[in-house]
C-alpha positions in Angstrom: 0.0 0.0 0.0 1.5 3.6 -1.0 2.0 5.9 1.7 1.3 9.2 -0.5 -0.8 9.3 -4.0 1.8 8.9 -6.8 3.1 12.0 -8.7 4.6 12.7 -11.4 8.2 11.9 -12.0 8.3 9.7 -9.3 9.7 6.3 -9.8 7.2 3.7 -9.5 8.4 1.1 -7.1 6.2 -1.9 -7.8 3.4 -3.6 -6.0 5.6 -5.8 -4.1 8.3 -2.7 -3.2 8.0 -0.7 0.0 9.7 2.5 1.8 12.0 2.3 4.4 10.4 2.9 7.6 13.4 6.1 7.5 11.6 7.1 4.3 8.6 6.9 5.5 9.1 8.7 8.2 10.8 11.4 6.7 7.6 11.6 4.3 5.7 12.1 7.2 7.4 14.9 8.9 6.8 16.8 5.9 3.3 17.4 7.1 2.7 20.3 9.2 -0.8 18.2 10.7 1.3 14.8 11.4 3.8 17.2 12.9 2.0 19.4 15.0 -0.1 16.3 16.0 2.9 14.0 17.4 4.5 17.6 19.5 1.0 18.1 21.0 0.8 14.4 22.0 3.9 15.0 23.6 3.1 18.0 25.7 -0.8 16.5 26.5 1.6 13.1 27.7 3.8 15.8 29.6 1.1 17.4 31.0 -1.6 15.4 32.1 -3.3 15.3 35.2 -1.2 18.4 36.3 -3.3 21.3 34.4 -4.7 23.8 35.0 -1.8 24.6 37.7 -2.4 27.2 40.3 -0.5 30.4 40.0 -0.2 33.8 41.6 -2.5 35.4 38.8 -4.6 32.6 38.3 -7.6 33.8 40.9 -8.0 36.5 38.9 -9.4 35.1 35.4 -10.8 32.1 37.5 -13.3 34.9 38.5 -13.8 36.6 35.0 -14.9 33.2 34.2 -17.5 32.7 37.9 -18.8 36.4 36.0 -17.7 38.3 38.8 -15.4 40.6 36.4 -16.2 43.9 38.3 -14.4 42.4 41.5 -10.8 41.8 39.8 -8.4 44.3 40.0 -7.3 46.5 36.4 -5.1 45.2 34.3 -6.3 41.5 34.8 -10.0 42.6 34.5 -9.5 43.5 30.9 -8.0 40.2 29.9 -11.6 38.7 29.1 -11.7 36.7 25.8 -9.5 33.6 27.6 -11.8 33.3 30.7 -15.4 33.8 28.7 -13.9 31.0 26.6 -13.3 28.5 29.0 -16.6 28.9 30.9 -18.5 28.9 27.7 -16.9 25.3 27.1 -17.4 23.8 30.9 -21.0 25.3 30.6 -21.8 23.4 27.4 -19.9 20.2 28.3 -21.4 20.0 31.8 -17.8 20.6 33.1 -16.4 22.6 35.7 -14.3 25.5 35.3 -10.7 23.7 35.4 -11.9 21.2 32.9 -13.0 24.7 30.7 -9.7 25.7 31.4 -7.3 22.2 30.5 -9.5 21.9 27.3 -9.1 25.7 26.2 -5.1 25.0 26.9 -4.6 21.8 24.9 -7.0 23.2 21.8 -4.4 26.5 21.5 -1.4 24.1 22.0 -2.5 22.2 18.5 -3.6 25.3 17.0 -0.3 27.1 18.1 2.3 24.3 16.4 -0.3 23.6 13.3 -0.4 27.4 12.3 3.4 27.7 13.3 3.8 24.3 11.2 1.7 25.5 8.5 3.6 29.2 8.2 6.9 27.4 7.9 6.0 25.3 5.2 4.7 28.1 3.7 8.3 29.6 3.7 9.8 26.5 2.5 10.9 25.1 6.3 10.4 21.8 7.3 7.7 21.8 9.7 10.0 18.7 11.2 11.8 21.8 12.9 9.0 22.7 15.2 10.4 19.7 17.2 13.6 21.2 19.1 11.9 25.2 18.0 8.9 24.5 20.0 9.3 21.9 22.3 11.1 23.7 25.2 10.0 24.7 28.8 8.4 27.7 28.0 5.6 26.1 26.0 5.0 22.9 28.7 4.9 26.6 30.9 2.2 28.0 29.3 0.2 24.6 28.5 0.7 24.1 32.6 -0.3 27.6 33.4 -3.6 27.1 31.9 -5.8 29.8 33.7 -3.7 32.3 32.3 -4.1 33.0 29.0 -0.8 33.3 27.2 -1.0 30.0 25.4 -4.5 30.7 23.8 -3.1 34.7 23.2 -0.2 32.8 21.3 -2.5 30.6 19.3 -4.5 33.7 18.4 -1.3 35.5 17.7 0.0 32.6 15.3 -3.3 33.0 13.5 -2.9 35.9 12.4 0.4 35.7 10.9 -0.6 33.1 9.2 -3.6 34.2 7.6 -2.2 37.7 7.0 0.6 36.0 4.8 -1.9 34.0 3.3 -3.8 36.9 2.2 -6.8 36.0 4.7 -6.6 40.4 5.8 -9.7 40.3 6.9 -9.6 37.2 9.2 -6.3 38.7 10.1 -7.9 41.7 11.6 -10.2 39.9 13.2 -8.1 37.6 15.0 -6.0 40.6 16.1 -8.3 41.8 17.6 -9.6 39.2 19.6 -5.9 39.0 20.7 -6.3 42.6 22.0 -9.2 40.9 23.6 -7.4 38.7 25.6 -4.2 40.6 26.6 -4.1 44.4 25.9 -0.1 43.8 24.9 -1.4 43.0 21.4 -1.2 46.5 21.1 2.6 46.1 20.8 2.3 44.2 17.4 -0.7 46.8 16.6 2.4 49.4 17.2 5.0 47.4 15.2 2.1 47.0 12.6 1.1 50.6 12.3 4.8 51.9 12.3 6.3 48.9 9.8 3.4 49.7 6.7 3.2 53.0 7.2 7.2 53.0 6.2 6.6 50.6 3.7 3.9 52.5 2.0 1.0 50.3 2.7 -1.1 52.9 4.8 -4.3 50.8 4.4 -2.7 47.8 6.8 -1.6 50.1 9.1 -4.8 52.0 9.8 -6.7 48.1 10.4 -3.8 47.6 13.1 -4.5 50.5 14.3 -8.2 50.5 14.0 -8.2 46.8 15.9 -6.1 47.7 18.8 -8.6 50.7 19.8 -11.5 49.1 19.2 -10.4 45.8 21.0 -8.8 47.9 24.2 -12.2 49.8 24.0 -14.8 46.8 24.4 -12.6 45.2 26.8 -13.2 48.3 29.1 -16.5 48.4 28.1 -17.4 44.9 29.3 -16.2 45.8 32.8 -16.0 49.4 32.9 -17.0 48.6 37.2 -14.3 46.6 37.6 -11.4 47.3 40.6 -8.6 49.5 39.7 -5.3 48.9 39.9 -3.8 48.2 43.3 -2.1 51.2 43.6 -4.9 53.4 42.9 -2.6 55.1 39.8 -5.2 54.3 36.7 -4.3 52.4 33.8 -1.6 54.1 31.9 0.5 55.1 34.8 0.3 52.4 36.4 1.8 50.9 32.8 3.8 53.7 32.6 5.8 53.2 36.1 6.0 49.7 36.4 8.7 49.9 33.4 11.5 51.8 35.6 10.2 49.7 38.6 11.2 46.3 36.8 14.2 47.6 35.1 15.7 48.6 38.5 14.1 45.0 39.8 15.4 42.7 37.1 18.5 44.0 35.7 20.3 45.7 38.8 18.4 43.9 41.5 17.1 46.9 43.1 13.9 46.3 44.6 11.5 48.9 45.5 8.7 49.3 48.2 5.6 51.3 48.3 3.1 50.8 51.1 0.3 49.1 48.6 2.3 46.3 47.8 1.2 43.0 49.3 4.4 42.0 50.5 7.3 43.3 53.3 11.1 43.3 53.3 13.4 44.2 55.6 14.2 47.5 54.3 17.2 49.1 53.8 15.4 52.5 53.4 12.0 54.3 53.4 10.4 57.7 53.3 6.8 59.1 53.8 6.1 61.1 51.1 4.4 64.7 51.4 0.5 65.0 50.6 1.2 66.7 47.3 3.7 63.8 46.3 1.5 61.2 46.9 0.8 58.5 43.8 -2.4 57.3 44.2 -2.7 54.9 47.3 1.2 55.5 47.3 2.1 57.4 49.9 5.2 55.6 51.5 8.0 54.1 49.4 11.4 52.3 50.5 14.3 50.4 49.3 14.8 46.6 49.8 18.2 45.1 50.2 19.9 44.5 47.1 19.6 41.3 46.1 22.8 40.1 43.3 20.5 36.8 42.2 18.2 38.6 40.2 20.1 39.9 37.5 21.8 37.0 37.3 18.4 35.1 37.0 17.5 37.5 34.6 20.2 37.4 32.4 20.2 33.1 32.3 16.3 33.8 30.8 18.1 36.0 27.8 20.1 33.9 26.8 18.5 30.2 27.4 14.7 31.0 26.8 14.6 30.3 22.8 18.6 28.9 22.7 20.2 29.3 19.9 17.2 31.4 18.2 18.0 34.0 19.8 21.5 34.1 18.1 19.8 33.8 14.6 17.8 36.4 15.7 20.3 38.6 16.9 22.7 37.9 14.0 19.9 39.7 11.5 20.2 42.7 13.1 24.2 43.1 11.9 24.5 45.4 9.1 26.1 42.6 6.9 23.0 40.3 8.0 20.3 43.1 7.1 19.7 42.1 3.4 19.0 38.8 4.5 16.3 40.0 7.2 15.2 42.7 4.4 14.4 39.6 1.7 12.3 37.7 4.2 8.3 38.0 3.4 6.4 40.7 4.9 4.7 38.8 7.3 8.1 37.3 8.5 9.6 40.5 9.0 6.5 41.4 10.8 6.8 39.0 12.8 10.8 39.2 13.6 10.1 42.8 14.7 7.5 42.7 17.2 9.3 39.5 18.9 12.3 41.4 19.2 10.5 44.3 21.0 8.2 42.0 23.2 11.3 40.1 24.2 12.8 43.3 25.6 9.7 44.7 27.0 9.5 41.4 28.9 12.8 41.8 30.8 10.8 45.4 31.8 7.4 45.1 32.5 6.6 42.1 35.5 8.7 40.2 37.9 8.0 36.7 36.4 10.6 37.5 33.2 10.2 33.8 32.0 7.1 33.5 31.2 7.0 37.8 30.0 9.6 37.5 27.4 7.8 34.7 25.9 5.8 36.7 24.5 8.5 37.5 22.3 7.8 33.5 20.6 7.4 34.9 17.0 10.7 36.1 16.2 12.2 33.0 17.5 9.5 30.3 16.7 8.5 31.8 13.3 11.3 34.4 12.1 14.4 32.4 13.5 14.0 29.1 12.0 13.8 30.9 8.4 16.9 32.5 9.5 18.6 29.7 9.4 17.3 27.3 6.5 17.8 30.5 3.9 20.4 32.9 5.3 22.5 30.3 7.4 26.0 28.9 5.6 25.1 25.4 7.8 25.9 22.8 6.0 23.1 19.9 6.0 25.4 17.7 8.3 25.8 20.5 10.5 22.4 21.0 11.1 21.1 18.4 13.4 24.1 19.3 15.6 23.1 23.0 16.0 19.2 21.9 16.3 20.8 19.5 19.5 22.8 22.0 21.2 19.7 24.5 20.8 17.6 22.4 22.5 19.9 21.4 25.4 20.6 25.3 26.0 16.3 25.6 25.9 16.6 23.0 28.4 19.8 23.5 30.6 17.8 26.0 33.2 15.1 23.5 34.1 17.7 20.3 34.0 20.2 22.3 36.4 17.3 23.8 39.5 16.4 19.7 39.0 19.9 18.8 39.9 21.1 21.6 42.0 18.4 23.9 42.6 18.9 27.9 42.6 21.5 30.3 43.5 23.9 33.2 41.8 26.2 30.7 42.0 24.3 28.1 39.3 23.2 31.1 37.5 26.7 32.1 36.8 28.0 28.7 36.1 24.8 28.4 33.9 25.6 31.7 32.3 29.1 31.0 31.6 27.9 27.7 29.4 25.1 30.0 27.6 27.7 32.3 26.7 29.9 29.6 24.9 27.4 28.3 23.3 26.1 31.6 21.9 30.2 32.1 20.4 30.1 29.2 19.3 26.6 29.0 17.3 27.6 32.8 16.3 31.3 31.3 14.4 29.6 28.6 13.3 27.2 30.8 11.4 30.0 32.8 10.1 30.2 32.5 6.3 34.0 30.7 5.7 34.0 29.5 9.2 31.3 27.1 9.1 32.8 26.0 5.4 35.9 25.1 7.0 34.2 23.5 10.2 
């Protein structure tokens, strides 16, 4: 029996000739369905009786879904699409809310590798590669985390890049802006978006960004214009507005501030009681923790090992002699490339929990890295299921190492030392002449 209908120019092998099982195989991974298929299997296997897991957030869309919206605190209460999903599922399969939850997670996994499958093919990239590209911590993360809705914001997100380089604008649009719908940072991409074709000269694209990030921002307070403020009492854009210097100094110097409406105390090292017309909202009391050397360090192990050795690829494109190669790539693909780039920085700035923030960053590293390196990399075949290895064993190193040894700035340096080298390495190897002669 034939695995796939005959086509032309192919050799007939006879009734009584078979493939390989290799052949076969590698006929198979050609598929973007049999791939993404086989990698969800593996994360549901993974997974299993452990989701949804309970997280510091998760209270808060668990009662978007119960319908008690106007009791959760700004910016959670504007996250809405995720939770109305899920209950809308356990309500019509008789299920409870966790169950809405699991399902919700496990449906965007599949859609999330089959439309990231899908729009390599499309590029010409073996949707094999969504193996060691997708399979990492972050997405087993995400598929754990399954009250909060970064996984099914991802699956919406892949949608959309694939149907706008299909040519699908209008479904496009509307997927974008039932992203917006579910977390208001889609209005990063509507940013890149608006910015991107407006250079580019394509003015009608960048006005339907434009036009779906207000429109989705405005329903979403619309829906639950009585819910809570923020806990600080600030409003909406400065609360977004300050908690950028707040996790700069947090994550990347490891100075942590306190104000007297945060939930939490430390022994601090200095505080001050701010004057009446000073006061911030609630804020009127702010102080300085003790420094604390670990969270950089943590901070910088996430940069380097979240996507591997995408994020050298990724890097690499930004060199001036790289550019052309980034400037050839389709539209949607540079698209893309772009907004990961600035959601992975805005990640390291915006939220304590950096891991899972800078994942929002996926598409330049799931979508515009793997491209990267199957049309602008000097790799030779052999080479390349050596790099794929080493990529995933950097993805991987972080988890495998608290495992072993648990946490410290002592692991996190070692760790980062090893991150480093491989970086160099992966950088010389994707050196045209060096890689020829390695």
């Amino acid at each position: 029996m034939r695995l796939l209908p005959r086509r032309r120019g192919m050799k007939d092998l006879g009734p009584s000739v078979d493939l390989p099982i290799n052949k076969r195989l590698a006929r198979l991974a050609e598929y973007p369905l049999v791939v993404s298929m086989a990698a969800a299997a593996l994360i549901v296997n993974a997974t299993y009786g452990r989701v949804p897991r309970l997280v510091d957030d998760s209270a808060h869309y668990i009662a978007i879904a119960q319908g008690k919206a106007t009791t959760v605190r700004a910016p959670f209460s504007h996250r809405i699409l995720h939770p109305f999903a899920a209950q809308l599922l356990a309500t019509v399969a008789h299920r409870d809310l966790a169950t809405g939850f699991s399902v919700v997670a496990y449906i965007s996994c599949f859609a999330l590798l089959l439309l990231v499958a899908l729009t390599l093919r499309r590029w010409g990239v073996r949707p094999i590669l969504c193996f060691p590209v997708l399979l990492t911590p972050l997405l087993l993360d995400m598929t754990l985390d399954a009250y909060l809705p970064d996984l099914f914001h991802a699956s919406l997100m892949a949608g959309f890049f694939y149907c706008f380089g299909t040519g699908k604008k209008a479904t496009a649009w509307v997927l974008l802006l039932a992203a917006t719908l579910a977390r208001e940072t889609t209005l990063v991409l509507c940013f890149v978006i608006l910015l991107l074709e407006w250079l580019w000269g394509r003015r009608k694209a960048a006005l339907a960004a434009l036009a779906a990030g207000i429109i989705g921002i405005a329903a979403s307070w619309l829906v639950v214009s009585h819910s809570q403020p923020d806990i600080h009492g600030l409003g909406s854009f400065a609360y977004l507005a300050l908690k950028v210097p707040y996790n700069v100094l947090k994550n990347w110097l490891g100075v942590m501030l306190w104000v007297n409406t945060c939930g939490w105390k430390c022994s601090l090292a200095y505080s001050i009681n701010l004057p009446g017309w000073l006061h911030l909202g609630n804020i009127d009391k702010v102080g300085v923790c003790p420094w604390e050397p670990g969270t950089p360090l943590r901070t910088i192990l996430i940069v380097l090992t979240e996507f591997g050795l995408m994020g050298t690829l990724a890097l690499r494109a930004l060199a001036p002699a790289r550019r052309s190669c980034l400037n050839r790539m389709p539209e949607v693909a540079r698209l893309s490339y772009w907004y990961g780039v600035v959601a992975f920085i805005l990640g390291t700035a915006t939220g304590a929990n950096v891991s899972r923030l800078v994942g929002y960053g996926w598409p330049a590293f799931w979508l515009g890295a793997p491209l990267l390196l199957m049309a602008g990399s000097p790799l030779r075949p052999r080479s390349l299921p050596i790099f794929m290895l080493a990529h995933s064993a950097l993805c991987w190193m972080p988890a495998v190492a608290t495992y072993l040894f648990g946490v410290g700035p002592l692991i996190s340096a070692l760790q980062i030392g090893v991150a480093l080298a491989a970086h160099a390495l992966a950088w010389r190897s994707l050196t045209p002449g060096v890689s020829q002669q390695t």
